[in-house]
LUMRO-60058 format. One line per 8 residues: number of its first residue (from 0); their letters; for each residue x, y negated, z of N, C-alpha, C. Coordinates in steps of 0.001 Angstrom, whole numbers. Each point is the difference from the previous one (the first is absolute). Layout:
LUMRO-60058
NUM = a = X,Y,Z,X,Y,Z,X,Y,Z | ...
***
This chain:
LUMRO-60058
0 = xxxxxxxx = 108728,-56023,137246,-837,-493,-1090,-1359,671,70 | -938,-764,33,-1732,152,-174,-459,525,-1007 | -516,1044,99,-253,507,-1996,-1613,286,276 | -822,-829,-601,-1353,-57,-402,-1058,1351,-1147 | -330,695,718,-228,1046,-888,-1574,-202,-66 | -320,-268,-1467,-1371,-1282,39,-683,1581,-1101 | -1296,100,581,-1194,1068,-737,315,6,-1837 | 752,695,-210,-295,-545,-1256,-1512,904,-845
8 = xxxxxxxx = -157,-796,-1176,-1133,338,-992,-312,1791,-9 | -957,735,543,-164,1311,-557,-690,364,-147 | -1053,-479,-1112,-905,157,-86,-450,-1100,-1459 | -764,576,-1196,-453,-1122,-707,-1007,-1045,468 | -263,-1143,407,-1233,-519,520,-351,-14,1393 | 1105,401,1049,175,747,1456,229,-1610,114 | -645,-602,1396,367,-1033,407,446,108,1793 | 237,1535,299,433,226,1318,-116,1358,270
16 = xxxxxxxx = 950,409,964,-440,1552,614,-59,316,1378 | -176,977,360,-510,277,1673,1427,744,174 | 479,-338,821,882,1265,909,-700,909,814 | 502,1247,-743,-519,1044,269,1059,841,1492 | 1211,-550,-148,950,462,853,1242,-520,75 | 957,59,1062,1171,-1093,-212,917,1256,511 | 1021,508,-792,1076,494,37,1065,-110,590 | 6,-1268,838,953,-869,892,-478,-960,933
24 = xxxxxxxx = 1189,-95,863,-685,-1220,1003,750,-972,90 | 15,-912,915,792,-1096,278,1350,771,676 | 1433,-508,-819,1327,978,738,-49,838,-847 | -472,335,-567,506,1266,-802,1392,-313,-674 | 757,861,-137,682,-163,-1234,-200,711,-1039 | -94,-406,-1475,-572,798,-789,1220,-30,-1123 | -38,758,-973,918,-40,-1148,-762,-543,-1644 | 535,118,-877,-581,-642,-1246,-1102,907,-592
32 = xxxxxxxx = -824,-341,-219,-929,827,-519,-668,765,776 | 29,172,1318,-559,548,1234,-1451,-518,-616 | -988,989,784,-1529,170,4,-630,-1719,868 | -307,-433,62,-516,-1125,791,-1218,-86,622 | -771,416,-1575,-1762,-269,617,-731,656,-845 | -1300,452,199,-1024,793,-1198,-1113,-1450,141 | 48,-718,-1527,-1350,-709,-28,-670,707,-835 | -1275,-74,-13,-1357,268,-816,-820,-628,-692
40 = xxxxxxxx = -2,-81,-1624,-835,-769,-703,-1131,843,-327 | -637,-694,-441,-1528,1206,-224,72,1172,1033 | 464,1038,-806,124,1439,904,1676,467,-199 | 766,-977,-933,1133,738,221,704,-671,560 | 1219,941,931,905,-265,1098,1200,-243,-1134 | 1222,-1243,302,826,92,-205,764,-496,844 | 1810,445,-275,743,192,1119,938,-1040,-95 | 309,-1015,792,899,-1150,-217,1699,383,550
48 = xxxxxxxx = 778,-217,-556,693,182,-50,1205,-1032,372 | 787,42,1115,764,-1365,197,887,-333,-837 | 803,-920,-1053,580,-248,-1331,1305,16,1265 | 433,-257,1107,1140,-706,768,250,909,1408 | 1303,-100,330,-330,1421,962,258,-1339,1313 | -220,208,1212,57,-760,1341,-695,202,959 | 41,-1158,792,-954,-89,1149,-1446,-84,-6 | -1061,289,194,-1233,-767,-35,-290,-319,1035
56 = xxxxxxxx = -443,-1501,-654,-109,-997,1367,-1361,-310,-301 | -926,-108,-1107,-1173,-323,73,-1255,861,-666 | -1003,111,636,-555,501,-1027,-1163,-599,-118 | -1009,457,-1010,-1456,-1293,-283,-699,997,503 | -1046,131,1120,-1278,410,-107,-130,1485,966 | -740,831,109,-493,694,852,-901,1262,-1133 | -101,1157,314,-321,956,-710,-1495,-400,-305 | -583,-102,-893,-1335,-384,-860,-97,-1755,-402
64 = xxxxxxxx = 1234,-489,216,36,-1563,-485,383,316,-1712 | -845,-1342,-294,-2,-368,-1517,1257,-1272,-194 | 1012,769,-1035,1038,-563,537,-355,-893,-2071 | -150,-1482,-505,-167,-530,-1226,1166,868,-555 | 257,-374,-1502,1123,699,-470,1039,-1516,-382 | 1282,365,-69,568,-1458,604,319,-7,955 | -772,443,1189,301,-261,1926,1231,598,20 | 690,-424,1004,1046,470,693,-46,1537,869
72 = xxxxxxxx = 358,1131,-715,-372,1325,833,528,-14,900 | 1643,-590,146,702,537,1022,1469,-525,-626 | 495,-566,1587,1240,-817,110,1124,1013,441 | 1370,0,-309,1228,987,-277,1038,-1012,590 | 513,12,983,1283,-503,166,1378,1239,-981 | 696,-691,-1027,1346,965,-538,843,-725,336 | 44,-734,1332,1668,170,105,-46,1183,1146 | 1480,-565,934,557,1530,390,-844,96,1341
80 = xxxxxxxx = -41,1310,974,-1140,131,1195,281,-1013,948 | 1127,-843,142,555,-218,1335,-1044,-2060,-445 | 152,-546,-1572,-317,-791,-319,-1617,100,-198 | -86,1234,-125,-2185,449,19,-305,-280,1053 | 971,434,1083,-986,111,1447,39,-1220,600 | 740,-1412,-133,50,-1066,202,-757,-433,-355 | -112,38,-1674,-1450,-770,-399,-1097,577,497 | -517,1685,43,-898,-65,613,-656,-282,1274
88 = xxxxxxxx = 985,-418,976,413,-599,1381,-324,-1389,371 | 219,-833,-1010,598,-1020,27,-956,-983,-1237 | -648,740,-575,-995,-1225,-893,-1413,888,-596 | -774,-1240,-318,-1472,290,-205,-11,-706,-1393 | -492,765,-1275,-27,-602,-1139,-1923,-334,450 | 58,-1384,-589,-1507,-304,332,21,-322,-1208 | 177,480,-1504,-587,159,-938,-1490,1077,150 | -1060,-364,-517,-1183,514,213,219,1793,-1256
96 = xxxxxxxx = -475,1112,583,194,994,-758,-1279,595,-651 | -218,950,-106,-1747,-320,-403,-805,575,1225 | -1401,-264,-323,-1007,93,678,144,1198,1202 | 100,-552,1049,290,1505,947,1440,-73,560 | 1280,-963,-539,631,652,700,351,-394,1432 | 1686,940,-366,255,-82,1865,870,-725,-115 | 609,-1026,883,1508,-398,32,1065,899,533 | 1002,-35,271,888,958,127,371,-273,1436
104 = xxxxxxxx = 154,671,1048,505,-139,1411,564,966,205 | 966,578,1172,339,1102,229,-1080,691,1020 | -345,-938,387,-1200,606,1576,-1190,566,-1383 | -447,-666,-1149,-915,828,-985,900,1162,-777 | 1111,443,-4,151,804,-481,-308,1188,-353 | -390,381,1674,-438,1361,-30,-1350,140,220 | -892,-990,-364,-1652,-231,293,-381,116,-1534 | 660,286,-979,-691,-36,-1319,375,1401,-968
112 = xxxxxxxx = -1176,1132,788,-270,1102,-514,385,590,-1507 | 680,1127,-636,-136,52,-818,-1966,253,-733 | -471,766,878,-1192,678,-462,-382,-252,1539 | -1381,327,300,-259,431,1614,-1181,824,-89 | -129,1112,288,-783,1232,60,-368,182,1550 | -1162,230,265,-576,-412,1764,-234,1947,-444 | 505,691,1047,-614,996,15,-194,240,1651 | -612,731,-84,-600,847,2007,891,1566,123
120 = xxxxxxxx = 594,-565,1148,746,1385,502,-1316,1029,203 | 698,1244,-868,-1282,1066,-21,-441,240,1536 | -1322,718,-4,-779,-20,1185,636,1264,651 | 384,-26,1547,81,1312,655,-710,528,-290 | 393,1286,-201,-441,1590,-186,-654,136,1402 | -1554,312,112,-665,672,1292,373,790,737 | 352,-7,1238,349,1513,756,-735,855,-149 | 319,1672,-5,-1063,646,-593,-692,390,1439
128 = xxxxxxxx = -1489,264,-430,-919,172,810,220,1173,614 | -442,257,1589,322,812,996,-870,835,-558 | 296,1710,-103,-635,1108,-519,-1333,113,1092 | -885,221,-355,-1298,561,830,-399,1285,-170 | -515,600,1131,425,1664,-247,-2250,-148,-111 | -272,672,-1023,-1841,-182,64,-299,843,952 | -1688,-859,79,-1050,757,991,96,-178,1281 | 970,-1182,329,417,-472,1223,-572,-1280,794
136 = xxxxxxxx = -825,379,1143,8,-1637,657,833,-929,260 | -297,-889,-775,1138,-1126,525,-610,-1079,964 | 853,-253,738,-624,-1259,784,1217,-1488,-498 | -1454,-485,-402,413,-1197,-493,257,-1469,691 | 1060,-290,-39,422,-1466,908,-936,-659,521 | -671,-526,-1199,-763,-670,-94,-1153,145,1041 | -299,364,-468,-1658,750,1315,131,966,1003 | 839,739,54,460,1235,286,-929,1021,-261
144 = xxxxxxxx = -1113,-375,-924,-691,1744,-125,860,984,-1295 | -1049,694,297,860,1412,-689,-592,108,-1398 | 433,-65,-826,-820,126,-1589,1212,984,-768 | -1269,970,-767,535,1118,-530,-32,-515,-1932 | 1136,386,-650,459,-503,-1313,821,1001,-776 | -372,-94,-1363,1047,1185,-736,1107,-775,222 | 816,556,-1070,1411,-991,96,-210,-728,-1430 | -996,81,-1255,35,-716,-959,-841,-992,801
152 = xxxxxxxx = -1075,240,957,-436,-1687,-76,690,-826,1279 | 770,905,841,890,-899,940,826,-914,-800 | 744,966,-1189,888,-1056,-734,-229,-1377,-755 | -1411,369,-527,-877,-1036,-597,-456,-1185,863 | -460,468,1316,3,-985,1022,1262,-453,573 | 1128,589,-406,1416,-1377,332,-219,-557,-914 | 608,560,-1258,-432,-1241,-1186,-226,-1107,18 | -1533,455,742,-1129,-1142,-482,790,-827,913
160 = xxxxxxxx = 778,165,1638,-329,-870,1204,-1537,626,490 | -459,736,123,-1012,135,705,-21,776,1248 | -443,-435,835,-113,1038,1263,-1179,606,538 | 359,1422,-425,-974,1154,117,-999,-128,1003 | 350,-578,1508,-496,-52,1002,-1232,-1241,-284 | 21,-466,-963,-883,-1432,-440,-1471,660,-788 | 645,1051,-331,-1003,958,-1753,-1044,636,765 | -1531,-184,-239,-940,472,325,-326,1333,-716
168 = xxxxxxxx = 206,1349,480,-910,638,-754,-1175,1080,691 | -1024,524,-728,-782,1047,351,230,1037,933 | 1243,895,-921,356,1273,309,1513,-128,1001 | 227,1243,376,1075,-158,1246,1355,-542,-643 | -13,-112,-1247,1102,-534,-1013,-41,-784,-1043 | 1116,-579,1,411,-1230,-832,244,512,-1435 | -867,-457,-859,186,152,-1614,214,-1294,-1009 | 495,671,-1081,-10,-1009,-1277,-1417,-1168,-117
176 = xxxxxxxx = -1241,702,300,-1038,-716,-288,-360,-1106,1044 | 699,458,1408,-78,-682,1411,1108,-1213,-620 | 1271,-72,-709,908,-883,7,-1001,-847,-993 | -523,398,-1096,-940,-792,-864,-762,-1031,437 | -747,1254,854,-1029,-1500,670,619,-1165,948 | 607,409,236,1170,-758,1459,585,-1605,-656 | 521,617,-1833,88,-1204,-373,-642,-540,-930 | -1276,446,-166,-1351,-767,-354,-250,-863,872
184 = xxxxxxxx = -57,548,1053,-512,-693,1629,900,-1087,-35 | 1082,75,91,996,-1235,12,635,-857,-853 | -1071,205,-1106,198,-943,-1724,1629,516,-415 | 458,1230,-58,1255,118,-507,1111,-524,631 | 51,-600,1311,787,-1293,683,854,1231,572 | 1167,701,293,803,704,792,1757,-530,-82 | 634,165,1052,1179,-593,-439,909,557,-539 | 1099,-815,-515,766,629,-626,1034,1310,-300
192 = xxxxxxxx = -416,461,1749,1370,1067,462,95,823,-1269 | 1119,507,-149,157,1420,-832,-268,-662,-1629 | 74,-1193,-126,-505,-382,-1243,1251,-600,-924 | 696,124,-853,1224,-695,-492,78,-1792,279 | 1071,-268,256,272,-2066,357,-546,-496,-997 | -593,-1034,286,-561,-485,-1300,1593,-1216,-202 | 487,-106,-1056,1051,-750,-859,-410,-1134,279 | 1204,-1301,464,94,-1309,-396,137,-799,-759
200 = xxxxxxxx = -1051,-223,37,-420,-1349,-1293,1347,-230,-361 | -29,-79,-1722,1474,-862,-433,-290,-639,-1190 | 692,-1174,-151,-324,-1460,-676,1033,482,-977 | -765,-278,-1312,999,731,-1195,-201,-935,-1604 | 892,-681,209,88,-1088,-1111,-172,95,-1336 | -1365,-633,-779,-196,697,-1525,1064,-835,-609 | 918,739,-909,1295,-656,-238,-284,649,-2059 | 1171,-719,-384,153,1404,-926,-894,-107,-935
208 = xxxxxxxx = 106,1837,-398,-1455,555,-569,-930,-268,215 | -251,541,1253,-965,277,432,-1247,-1921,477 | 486,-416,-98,-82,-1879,-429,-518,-18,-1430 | 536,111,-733,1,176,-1563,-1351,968,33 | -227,1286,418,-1081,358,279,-1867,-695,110 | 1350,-495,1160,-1632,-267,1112,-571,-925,-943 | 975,-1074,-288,-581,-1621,-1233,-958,883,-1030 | 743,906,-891,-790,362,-1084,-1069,435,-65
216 = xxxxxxxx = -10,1064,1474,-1328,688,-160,-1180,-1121,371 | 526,-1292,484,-1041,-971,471,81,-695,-1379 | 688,-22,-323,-406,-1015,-1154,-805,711,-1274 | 120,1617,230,-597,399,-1237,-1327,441,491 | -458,30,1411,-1253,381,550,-610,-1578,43 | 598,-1252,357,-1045,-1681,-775,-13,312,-1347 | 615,142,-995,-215,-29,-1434,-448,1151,-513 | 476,978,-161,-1203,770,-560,-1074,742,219
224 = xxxxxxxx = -1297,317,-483,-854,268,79,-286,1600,0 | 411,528,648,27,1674,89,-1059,1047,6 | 73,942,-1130,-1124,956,128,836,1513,-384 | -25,1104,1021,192,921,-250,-873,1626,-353 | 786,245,-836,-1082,1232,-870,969,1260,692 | -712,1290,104,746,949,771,-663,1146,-1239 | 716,859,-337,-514,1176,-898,1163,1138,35 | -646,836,224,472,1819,785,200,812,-1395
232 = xxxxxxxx = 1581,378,-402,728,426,-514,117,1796,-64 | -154,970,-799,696,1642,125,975,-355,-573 | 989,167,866,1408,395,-246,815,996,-161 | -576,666,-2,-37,1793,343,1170,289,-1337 | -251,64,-1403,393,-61,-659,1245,-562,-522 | 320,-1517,634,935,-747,379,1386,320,551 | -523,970,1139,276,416,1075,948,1204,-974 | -441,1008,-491,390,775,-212,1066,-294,-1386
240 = xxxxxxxx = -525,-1052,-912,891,-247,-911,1571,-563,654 | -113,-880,1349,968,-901,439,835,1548,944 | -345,643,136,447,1433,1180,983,973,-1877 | -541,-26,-639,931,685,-1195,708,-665,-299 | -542,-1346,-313,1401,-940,-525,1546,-90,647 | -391,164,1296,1336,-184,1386,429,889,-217 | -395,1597,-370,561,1439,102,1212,-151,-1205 | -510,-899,-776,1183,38,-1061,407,-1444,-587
248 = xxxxxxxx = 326,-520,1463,927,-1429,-764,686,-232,4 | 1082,1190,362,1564,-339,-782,335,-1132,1531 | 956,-834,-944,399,-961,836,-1130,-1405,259 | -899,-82,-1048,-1029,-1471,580,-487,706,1316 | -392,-1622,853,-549,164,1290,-1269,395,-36 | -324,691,1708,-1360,776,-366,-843,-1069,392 | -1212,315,-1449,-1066,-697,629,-796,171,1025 | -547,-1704,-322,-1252,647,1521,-1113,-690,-1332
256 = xxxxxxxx = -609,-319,812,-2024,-74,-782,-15,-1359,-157 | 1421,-1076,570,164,-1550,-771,86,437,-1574 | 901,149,-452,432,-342,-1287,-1238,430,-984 | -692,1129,134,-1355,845,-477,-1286,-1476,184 | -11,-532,961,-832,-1268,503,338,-1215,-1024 | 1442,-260,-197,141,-684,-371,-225,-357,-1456 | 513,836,-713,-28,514,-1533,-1906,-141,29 | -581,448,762,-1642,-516,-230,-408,-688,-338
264 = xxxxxxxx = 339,-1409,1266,-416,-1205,419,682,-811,-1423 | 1133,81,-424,893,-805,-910,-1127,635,-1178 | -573,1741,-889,-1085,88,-523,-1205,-848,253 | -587,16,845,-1162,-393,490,-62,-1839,-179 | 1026,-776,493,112,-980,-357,301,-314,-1626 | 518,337,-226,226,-232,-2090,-1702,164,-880 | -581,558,797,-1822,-67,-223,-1116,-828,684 | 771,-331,1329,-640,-1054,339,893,-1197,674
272 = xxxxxxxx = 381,-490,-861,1144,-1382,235,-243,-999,1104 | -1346,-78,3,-610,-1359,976,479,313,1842 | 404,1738,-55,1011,-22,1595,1159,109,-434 | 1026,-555,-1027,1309,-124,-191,-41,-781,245 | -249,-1303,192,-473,-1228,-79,919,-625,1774 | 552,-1454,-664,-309,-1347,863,-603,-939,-139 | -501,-650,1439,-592,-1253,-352,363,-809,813 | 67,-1210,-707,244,-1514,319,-827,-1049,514
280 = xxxxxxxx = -347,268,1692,-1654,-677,-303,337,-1408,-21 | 1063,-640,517,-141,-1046,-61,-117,-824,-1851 | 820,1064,-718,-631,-532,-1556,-681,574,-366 | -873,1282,900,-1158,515,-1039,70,1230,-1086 | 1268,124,549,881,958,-1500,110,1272,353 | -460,1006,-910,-28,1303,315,1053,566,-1046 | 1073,1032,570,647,535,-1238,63,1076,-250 | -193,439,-666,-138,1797,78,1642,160,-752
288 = xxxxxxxx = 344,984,734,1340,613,-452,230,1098,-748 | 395,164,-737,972,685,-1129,263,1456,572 | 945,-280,576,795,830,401,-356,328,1876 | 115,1295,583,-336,476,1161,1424,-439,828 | -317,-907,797,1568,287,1033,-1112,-327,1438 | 181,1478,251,-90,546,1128,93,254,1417 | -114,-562,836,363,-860,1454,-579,1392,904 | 825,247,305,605,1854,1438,-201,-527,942
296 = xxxxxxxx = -691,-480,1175,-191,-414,1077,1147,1593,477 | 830,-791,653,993,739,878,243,-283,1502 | -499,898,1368,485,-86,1139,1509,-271,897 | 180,-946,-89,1464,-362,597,-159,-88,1687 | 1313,33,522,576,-142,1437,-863,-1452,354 | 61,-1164,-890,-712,-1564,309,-1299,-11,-423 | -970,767,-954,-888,-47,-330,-449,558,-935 | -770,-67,-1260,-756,587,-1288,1075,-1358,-1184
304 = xxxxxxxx = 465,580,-911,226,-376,-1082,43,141,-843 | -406,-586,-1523,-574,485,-1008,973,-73,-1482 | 299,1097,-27,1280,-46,-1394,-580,344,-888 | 624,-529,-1184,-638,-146,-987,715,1117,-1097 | -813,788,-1115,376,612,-897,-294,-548,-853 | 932,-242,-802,-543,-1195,-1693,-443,1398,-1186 | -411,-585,-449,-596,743,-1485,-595,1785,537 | -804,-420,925,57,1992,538,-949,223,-1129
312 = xxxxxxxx = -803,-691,-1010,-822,987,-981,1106,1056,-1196 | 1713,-817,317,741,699,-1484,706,1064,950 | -389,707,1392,1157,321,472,-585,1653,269 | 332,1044,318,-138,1187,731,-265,199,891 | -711,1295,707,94,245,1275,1285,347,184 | 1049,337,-499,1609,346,619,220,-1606,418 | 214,-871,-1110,416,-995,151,-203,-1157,685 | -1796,390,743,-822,-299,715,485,-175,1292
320 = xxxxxxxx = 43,1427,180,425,464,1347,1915,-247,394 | 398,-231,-867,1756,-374,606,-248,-1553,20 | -1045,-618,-942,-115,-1325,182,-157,-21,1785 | -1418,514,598,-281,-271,781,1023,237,1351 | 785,551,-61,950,597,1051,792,-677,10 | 795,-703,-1166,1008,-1103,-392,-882,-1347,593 | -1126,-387,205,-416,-1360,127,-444,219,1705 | -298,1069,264,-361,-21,1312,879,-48,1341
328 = xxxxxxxx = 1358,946,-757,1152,-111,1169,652,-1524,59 | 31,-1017,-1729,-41,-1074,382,-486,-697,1061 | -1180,456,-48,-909,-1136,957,136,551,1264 | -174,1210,474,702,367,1265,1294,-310,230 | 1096,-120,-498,1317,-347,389,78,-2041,-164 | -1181,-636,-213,-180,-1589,-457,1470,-258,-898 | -111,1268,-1191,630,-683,-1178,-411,-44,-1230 | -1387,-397,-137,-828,271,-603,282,-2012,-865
336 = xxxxxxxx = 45,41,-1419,-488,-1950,198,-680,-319,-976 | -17,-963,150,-1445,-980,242,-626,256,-1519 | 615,337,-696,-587,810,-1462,-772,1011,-46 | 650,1003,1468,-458,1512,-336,-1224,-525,1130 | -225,-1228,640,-899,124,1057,-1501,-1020,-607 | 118,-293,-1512,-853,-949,-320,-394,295,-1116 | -1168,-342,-909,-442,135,-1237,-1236,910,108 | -30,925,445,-1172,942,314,-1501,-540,-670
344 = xxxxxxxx = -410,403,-1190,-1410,156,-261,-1024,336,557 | 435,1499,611,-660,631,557,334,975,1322 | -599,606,1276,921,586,936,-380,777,135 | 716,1238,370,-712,1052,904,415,262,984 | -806,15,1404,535,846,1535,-388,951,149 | 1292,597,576,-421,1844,499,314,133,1057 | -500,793,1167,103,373,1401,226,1590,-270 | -306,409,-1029,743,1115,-270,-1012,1140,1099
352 = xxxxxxxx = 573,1079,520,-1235,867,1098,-273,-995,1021 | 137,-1274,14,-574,-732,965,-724,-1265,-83 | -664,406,-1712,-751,-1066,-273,-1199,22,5 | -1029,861,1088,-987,-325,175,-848,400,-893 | -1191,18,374,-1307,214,-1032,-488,-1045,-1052 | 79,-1168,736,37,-875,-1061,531,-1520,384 | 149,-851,-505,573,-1171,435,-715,-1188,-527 | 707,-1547,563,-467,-652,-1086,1430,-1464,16
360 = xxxxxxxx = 787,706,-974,998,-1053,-442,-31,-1273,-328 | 1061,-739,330,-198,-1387,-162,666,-197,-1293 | -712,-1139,-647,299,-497,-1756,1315,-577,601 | 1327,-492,-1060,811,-538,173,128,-978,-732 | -468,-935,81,-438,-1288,-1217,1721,-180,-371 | 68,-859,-1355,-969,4,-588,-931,967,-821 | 879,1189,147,-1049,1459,-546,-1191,-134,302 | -1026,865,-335,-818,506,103,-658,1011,269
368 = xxxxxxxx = 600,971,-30,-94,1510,773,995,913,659 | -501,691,764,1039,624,444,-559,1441,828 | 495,983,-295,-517,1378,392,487,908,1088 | -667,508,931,731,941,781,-117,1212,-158 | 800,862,335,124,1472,-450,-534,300,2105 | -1108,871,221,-241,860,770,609,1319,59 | -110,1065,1063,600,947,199,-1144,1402,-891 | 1249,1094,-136,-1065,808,-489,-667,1093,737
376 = xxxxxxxx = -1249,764,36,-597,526,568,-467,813,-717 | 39,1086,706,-1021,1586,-460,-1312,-372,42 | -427,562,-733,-1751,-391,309,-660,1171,-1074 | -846,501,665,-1008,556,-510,-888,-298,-1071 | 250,124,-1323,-1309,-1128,-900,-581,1293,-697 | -946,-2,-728,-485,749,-897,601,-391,-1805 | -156,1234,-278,542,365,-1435,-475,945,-777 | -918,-592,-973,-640,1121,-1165,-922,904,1063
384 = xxxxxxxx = -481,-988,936,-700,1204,1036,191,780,1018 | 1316,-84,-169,946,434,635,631,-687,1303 | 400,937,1227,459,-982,1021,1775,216,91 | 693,-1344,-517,1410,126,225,871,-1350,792 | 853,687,691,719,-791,1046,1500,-852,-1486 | -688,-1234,326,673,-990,-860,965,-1036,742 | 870,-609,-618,914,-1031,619,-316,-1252,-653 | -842,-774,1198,-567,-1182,-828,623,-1443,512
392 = xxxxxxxx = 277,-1269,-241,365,-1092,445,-745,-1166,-614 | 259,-1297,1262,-467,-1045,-465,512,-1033,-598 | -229,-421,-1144,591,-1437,-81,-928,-1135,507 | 792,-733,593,-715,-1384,704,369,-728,-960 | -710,-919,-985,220,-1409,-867,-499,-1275,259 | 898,-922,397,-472,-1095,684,169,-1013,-1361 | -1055,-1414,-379,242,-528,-488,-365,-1537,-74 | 341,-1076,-980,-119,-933,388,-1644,-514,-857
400 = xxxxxxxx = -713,-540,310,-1222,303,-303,-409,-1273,-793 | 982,-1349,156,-280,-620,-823,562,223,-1447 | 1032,1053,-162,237,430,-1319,-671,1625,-382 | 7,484,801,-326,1668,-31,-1650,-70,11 | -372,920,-810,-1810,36,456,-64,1340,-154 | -908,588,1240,-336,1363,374,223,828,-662 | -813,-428,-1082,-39,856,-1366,1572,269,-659 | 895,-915,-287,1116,80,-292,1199,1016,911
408 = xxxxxxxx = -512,-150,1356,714,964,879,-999,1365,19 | -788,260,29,-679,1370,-231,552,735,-1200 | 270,-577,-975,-60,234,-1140,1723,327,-320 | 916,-699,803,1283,341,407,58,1430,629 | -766,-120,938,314,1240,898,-424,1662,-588 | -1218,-308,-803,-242,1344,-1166,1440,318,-932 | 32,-979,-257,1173,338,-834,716,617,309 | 359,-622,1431,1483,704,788,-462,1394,69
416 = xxxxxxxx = -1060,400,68,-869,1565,462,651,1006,-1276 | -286,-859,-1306,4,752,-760,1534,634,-475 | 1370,-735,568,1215,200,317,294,647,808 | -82,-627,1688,278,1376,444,-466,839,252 | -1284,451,-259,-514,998,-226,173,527,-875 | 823,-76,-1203,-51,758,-1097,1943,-101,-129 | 1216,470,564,597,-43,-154,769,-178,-1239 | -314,1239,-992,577,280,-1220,-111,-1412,-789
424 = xxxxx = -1244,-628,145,-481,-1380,-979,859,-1118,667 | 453,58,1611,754,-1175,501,1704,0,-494 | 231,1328,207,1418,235,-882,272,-301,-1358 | -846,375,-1075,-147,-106,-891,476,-865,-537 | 802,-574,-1519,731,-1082,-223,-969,-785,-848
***
């Protein structure tokens, strides 16, 4: 018996999803409720599940196919193996499955990958270079004359591929400044010897996320109109309030300088509403929001994804920070859904010590702003006259310019100054 295991509905308003991965192949035998496939709506992954345990004899589609919802995922022979392997032997259902698929053969059985990852067998390790004893004539293959070399610029001339016997110089010896000119003289052109393999090209399918990605950031770089404001933060103070707090927190998780950021931005917005805000351009409609729910741009294994914290203006930095750890291992483990991955007013990205001096973030329509956290740095500033080594950072604020005006984001970003820079007033209830 043929058992039809058809996409069902997951999603409100979802009219299809991508396979992200197929858990099985043609022949498998699987049991009830076995794993099948990861599709992807928006940004969240969910896991299909077979209702019937058997053979699979069919499946729809190929890893990054858009499979409608309705389509046929995948065909199950449940009767017994000896009656599976006949039918799969022995007949071709030419019912159409959705877009992409395969028919079932035994010669295709083993041609339909779960995943396929192209990697390059790592590069041999170099033999190590023959010791040179210095101050020695060598006679070189090449020409056979005799040229005298330390052993740092003999080594430099394997490296390069260069041969010493080629290098013009002045004095009775070969130097650093002689290899200089040598490849001035020869526009930088030397070959590769001694130089690591250069890696083979590999063809790597935008599937997935990282699909979901690529669309948005194109669709939100045609539609909105982007202007970013950058303004340099002392954190110093920050710094030291968030370093006592950890010394004594019991069992809450330790912070880092998110949850302190956050509790700002959720301030800072409740004074200037017009970046809480969505807009609707196709009706024209701007909405400013109420309430702060908060969008964590989070680094995953497939890409950047953005979870959402609802109501972060009623919440704590404790409560802040277990929020953020609870929504992030979601999204790293893709069990994150489609609730905790949508709604966002407003976002913030952090690169954390590897975010750079300054940036310039992309809006995530239909929002309107969205901020990056830079890394922090010592810096030297003056004080009361005084010269003191401070810990300063940037925020990058990118915004959408047919709702945001300069003035409205300048006027955001003081604010934020006057928070975290002033700890005691950002805590404060």
């Amino acid at each position: 018996m043929r058992y039809e295991f058809k996409l069902p509905d997951i999603g409100e308003g979802i009219a299809e999803a991508e396979i992200v991965a197929w858990h099985v192949k043609l022949g498998d035998e699987i049991a009830e409720d076995q794993q099948i496939a990861d599709m992807m709506t928006d940004k969240a992954t969910v896991e299909m599940e077979s209702p019937v345990a058997g053979k699979v004899v069919e499946l729809a589609g190929e890893v990054g196919d858009q499979i409608p919802i309705g389509s046929v995922l995948a065909v199950i022979e449940t009767e017994g193996a000896d009656r599976a392997a006949e039918t799969a032997e022995d007949s071709v259902d030419e019912r159409p499955l959705a877009d992409g698929a395969v028919e079932a053969t035994p010669a295709m059985a083993e041609e339909i990958p779960v995943t396929k990852v192209i990697q390059d067998a790592p590069a041999p390790k170099p033999a190590p270079a023959p010791r040179v004893e210095p101050e020695v004539a060598v006679k070189e293959p090449a020409s056979g004359a005799h040229v005298l070399a330390s052993p740092a610029v003999r080594a430099r001339a394997r490296d390069l591929g260069i041969d010493l016997c080629a290098v013009k110089t002045a004095s009775d010896r070969i130097r650093h400044a002689d290899l200089d000119a040598y490849l001035l003289y020869n526009g930088g052109t030397v070959s590769a010897r001694g130089t690591t393999a250069p890696r083979k090209d590999e063809a790597i399918k935008v599937v997935g996320l990282r699909r979901k990605i690529a669309e948005n950031m194109a669709e939100a770089n045609r539609r909105v109109q982007h202007f970013t404001l950058v303004e340099e933060f002392d954190v110093t103070a920050l710094e030291e309030t968030r370093q006592m707090m950890n010394r004594d927190r019991g069992s809450n998780p330790k912070l880092t300088l998110l949850p302190f950021l956050i509790t700002a931005f959720a301030r800072g917005l409740a004074e200037w509403p017009m970046l809480n805000a969505t807009f609707d351009d196709e009706a024209m409609v701007v909405t400013r929001h109420g309430s702060v729910h908060m969008g964590v741009a989070t680094q995953t294994s497939n890409g950047l994804m953005v979870a959402t914290i609802r109501d972060a203006q009623t919440r704590s930095v404790w409560d802040l920070a277990a929020e953020i750890l609870r929504l992030s291992d979601a999204a790293r483990n893709n069990k994150a859904t489609r609730e905790e991955l949508t709604g966002a007013t407003f976002t913030i990205s952090s690169l954390g010590p590897m975010g750079g001096v300054t940036s310039t973030p992309v809006v995530n329509p239909p929002q309107v702003a969205i901020v990056a956290v830079n890394k922090i740095e010592d810096k030297i500033v003056p004080i009361d006259d005084e010269i003191e080594v401070r810990k300063r950072m940037n925020l990058s604020l990118s915004c959408d310019h047919r709702v945001v005006d300069g003035w409205d984001a300048a006027s955001f970003m003081q604010t934020l100054k006057g928070y975290i820079e002033n700890p005691i007033r950002l805590l404060s209830a």
